[in-house]
C-alpha positions in Angstrom: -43.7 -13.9 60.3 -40.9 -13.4 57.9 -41.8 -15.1 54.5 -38.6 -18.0 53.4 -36.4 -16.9 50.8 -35.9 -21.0 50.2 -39.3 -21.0 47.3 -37.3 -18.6 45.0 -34.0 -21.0 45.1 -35.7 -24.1 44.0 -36.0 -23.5 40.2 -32.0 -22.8 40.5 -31.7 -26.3 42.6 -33.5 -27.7 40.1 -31.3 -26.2 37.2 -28.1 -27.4 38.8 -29.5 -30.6 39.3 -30.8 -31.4 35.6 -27.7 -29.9 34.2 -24.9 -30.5 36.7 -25.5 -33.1 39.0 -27.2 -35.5 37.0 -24.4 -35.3 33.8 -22.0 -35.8 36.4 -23.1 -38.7 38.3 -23.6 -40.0 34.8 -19.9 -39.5 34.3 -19.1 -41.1 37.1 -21.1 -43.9 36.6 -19.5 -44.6 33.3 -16.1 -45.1 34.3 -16.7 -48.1 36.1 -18.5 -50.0 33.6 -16.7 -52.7 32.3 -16.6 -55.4 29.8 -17.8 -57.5 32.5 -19.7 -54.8 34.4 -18.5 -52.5 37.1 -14.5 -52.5 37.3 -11.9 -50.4 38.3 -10.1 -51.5 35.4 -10.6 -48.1 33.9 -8.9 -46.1 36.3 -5.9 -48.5 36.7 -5.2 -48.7 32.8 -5.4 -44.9 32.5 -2.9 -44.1 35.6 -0.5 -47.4 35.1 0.8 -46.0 32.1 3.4 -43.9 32.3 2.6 -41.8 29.0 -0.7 -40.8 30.4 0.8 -39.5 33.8 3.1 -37.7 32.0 0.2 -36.0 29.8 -1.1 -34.9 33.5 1.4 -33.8 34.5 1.6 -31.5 31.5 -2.0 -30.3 31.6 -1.4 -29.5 35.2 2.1 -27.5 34.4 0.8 -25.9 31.4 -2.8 -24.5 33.5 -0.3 -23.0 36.2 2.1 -21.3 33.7 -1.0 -19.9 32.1 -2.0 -18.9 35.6 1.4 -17.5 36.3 1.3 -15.4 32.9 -2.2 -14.2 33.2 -1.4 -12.8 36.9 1.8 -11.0 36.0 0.4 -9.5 33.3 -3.5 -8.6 35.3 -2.6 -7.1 38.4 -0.6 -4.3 36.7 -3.5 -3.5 34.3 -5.6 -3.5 37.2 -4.0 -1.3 39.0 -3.5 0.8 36.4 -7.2 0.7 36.3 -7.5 1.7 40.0 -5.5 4.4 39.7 -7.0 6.0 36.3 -10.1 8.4 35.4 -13.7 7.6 34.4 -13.1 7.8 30.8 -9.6 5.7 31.0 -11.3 3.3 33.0 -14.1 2.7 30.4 -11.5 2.2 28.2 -9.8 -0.6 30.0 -12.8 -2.4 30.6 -13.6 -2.3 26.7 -10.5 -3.5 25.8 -10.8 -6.0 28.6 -14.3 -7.3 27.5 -14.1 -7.2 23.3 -11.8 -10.1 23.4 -14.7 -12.2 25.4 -17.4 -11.0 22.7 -15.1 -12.9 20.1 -15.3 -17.0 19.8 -12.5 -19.0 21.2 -12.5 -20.8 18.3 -11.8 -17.1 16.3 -9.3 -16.3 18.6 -7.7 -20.0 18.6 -7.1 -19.7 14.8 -6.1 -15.4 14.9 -2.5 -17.0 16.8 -1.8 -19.3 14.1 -0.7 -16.3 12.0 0.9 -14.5 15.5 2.6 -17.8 15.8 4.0 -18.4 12.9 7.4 -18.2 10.4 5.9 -14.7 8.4 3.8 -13.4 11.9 4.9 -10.3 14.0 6.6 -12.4 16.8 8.9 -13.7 14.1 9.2 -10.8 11.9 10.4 -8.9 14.4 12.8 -11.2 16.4 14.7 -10.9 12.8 14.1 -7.1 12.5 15.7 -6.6 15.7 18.9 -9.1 14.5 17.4 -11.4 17.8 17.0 -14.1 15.7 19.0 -14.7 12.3 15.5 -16.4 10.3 12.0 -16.5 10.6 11.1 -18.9 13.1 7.3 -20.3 14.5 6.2 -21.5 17.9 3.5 -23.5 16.9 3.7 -26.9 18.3 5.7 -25.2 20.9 4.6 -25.0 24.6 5.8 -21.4 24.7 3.3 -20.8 22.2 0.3 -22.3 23.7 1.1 -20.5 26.6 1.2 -17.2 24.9 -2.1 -18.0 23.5 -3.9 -19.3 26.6 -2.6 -16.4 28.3 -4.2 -13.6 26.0 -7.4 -15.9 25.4 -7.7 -16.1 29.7 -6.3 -12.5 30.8 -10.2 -11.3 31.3 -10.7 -13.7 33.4 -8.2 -12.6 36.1 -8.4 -8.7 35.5 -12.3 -8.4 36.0 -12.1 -10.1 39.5 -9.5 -7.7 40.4 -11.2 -4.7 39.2 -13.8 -5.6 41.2 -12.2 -6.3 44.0 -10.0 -2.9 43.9 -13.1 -1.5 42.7 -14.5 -1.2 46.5 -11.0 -0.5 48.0 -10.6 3.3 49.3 -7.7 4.7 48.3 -7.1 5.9 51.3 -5.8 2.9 52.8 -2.5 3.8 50.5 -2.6 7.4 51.1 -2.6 6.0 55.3 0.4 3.7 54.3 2.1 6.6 52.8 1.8 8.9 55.5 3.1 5.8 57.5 6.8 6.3 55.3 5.8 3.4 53.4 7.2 3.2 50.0 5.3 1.9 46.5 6.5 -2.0 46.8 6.0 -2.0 50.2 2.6 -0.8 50.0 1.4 -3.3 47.0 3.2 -6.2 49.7 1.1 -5.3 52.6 -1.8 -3.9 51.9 -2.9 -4.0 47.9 -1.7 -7.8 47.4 -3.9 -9.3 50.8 -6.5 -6.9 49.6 -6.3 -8.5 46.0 -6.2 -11.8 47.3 -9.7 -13.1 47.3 -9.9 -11.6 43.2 -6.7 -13.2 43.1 -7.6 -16.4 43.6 -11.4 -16.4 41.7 -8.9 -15.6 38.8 -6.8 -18.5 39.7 -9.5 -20.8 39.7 -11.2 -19.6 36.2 -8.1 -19.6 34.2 -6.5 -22.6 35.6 -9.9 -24.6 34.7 -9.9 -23.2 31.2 -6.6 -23.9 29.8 -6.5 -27.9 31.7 -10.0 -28.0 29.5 -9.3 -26.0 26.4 -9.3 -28.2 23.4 -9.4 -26.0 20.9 -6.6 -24.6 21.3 -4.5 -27.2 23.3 -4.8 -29.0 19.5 -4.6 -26.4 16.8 -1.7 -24.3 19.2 -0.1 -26.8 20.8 -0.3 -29.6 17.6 0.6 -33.4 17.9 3.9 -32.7 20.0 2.2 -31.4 22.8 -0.6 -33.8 24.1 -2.7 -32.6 27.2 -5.5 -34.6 28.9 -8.4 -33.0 26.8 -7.1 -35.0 23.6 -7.0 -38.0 24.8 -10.3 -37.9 26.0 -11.1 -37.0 22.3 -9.3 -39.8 21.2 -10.7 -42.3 23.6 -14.7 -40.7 22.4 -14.0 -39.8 18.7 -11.8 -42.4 17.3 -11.7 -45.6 20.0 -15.1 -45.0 21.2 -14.4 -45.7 24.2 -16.7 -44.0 26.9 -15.7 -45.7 29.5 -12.5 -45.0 29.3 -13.3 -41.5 28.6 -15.3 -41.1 31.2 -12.1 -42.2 33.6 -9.9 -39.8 32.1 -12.1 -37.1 32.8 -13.1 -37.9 36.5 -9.1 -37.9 36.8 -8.9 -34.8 35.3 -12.0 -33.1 37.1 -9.8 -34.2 40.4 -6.4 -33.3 39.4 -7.9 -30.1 38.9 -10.3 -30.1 42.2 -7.2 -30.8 44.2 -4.7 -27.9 42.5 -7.4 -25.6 42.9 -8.3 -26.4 46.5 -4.5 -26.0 47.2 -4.8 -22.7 46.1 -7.3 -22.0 48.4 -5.6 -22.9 51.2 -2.3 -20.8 50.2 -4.5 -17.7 50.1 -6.0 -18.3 53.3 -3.0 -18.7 55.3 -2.5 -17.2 58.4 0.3 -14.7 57.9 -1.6 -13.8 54.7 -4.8 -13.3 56.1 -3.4 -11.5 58.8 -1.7 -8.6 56.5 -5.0 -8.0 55.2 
């Protein structure tokens, strides 16, 4: 009799359940607690005013434009990845993974000088007679998205390498035979085949710039708020847990809900049925 596989899954249950489940129900717990015990009061302050929903809103638009930015700019470098040598290929991945290897934090504070009045950006806007003085986007949503959008590309172009990784290239050599040309050929058959990297990439970016402090404060400064600071505000300077603790359920739904919409788009029919 086959042996069960289930024995060597339980210290993983037990992982996710000590360091996932538990914090979370925690979480949730918390923002229903009350002055005079458990309330919905939290939840109903937080999305009655119309300052907060507005910051949603703009945590939510600035997670898709990242996603936007990071996909343009992925699925030509992994492509280009597809179609190069061994040794270019190592190269792309290097380049891909030194950025990981470096701290957020690092990284964060490397676009302040990108970013600002004497960095490249502006330097050579004037250069160019583009722009007739320096100028600096931080504090700028343009700025925070360039930022996001370098600090996240990894995390779209390794799905798709792997993804293309296992794709014979045969499949456009049969398309071309067919008198298909280039665009039509990325269309219907290396977009549907991209599709399942595609949206793995989706989902990692879009939950890392919604939940990127770091940056979303030093880039983005005091003219841009996004959820993540006012759930600092709420723990660091009105100590407020509870209230916290709403803002982040809201935020960990927000989020669920986007990235479950996502889901579906990819698996749609006439999608699906290209690939």
């Amino acid at each position: 009799m086959k042996a069960s596989g289930f024995p060597y899954v339980i210290p993983m249950l037990l992982l996710s359940v000590a360091f996932f489940a538990t914090p979370l129900a925690v979480l949730i717990g918390f923002s229903f607690i009350g002055p005079d015990g458990l309330t919905l009061d939290n939840y109903g302050r937080f999305l009655g005013d119309a300052f907060n929903y507005r910051v949603l809103m703009n945590t939510a638009k600035l997670g898709l434009q990242t996603v936007a930015s990071t996909t343009l700019l992925g699925i030509p470098i992994a492509l280009l990845y597809w179609h190069s040598g061994k040794t270019a290929r190592q190269v792309i991945i290097f380049l891909t993974l030194i950025p990981m290897l470096t701290s957020n934090v690092v990284r964060t504070f490397a676009w302040i000088v990108i970013l600002g009045r004497q960095g490249p950006i502006s330097e050579t806007f004037v250069a160019l007679g583009l722009a007739g003085q320096p100028f600096s986007l931080m504090s700028t949503e343009l700025g925070l998205v360039l930022a996001m959008c370098q600090i996240d590309l990894p995390l779209i172009i390794l799905p798709l390498i792997a993804i293309l990784s296992r794709t014979p290239v045969q499949f456009t050599e049969a398309a071309q035979v067919s008198g298909a040309g280039p665009w039509r050929i990325f269309v219907t058959v290396l977009l549907p085949m991209m599709l399942p990297g595609l949206l793995a990439g989706w989902i990692l970016v879009f939950a890392s710039t919604s939940s990127s402090f770091v940056t979303q404060a030093v880039i983005g400064g005091a003219r841009n708020v996004y959820v993540p600071q006012l759930i600092y505000r709420e723990v660091g300077t009105l100590f407020d847990w509870s209230m916290a603790s709403a803002i982040a359920v809201v935020l960990l739904l927000s989020t669920g809900i986007l990235l479950v919409a996502m889901t579906m788009i990819s698996r749609h029919r006439r999608l699906v049925g290209h690939a």
